[in-house]
C-alpha positions in Angstrom: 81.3 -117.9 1.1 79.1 -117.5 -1.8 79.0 -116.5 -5.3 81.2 -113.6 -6.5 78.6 -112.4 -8.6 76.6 -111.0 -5.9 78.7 -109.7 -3.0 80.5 -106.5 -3.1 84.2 -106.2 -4.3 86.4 -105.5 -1.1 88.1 -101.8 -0.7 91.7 -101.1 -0.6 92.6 -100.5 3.1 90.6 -101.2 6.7 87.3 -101.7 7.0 85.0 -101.3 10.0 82.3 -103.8 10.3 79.8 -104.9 12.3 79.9 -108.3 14.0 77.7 -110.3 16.6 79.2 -112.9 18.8 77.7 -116.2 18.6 79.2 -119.0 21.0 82.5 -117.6 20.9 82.7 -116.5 17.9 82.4 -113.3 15.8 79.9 -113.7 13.1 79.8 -110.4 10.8 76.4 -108.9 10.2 77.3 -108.7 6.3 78.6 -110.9 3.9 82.4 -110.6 3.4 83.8 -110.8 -0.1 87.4 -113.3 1.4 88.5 -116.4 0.5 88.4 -119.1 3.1 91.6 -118.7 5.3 91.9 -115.3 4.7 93.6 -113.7 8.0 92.6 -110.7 8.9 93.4 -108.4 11.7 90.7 -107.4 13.9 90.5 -103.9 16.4 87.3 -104.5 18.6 85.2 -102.0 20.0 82.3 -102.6 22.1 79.3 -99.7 22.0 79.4 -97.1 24.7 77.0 -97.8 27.5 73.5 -95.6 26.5 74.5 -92.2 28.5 78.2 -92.7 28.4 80.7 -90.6 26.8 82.1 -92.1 23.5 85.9 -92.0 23.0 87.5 -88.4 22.6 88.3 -87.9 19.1 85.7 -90.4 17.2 83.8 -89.6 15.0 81.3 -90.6 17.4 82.1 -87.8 20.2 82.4 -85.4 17.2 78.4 -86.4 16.8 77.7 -85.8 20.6 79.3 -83.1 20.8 77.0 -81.3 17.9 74.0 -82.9 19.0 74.4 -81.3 22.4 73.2 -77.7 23.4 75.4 -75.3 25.0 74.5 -73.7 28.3 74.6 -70.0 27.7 73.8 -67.2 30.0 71.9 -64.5 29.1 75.2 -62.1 28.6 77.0 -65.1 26.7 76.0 -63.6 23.5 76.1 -60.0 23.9 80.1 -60.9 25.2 80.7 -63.0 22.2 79.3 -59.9 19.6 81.4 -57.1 21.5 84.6 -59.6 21.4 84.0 -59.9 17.7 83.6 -56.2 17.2 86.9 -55.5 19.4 88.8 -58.0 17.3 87.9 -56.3 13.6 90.6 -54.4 12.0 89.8 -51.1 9.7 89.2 -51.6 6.4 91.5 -50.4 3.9 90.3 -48.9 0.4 93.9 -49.7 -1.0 96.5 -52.7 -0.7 99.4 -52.7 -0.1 100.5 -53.3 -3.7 98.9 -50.2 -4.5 101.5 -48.4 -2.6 104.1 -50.6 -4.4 102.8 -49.1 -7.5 102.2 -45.6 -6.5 106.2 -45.6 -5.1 107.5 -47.5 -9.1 105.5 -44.2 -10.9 107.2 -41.9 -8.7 110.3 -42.7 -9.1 110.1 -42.6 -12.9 109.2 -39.1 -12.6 110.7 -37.2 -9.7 109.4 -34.4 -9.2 111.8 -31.3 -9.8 
């Protein structure tokens, strides 16, 4: 394939690349740093169609799914603030070690 000198060093574990197929065959897009005869094991994944969905779960969909906008209605974010509000709990000035402590002093000095 080349001189060692100038491609990369292969990583530990799977690799995704890209490939084009010529005649038949799968030609990679990049240099591959394998001896000649090296057997690999290939998983191959064609591009989604321009306006389909891309596989639930992928890192793909994950992209979609934060490059699209929600459709809100005009309520959608007054509802979402008064669920948050209806969901807090009161705050407490003390923790519940403090009562721990507060129970240990007393009992070292009951009072008479």
């Amino acid at each position: 394939m080349g001189d060692d000198r100038t491609l990369p060093r292969p990583l530990p574990g799977p690799r995704t690349i890209r490939a084009r197929v010529e005649g038949g065959w799968l030609v990679p897009l990049v240099p591959l740093d394998l001896p000649d005869g090296t057997e690999i094991l290939m998983r191959i994944e064609l591009p989604a169609p321009a306006g389909d969905r891309p596989p639930i779960g992928t890192g793909a969909a994950i992209l979609a799914a934060l490059r699209r906008t929600p459709k809100l209605q005009s309520g959608d974010i007054e509802a979402l603030n008064e669920a948050i509000e209806a969901g807090k709990l009161p705050v407490r000035a003390e923790g519940i070690f403090d009562e721990l402590d507060r129970a240990i002093e007393e009992s070292k000095h009951p009072q008479r």
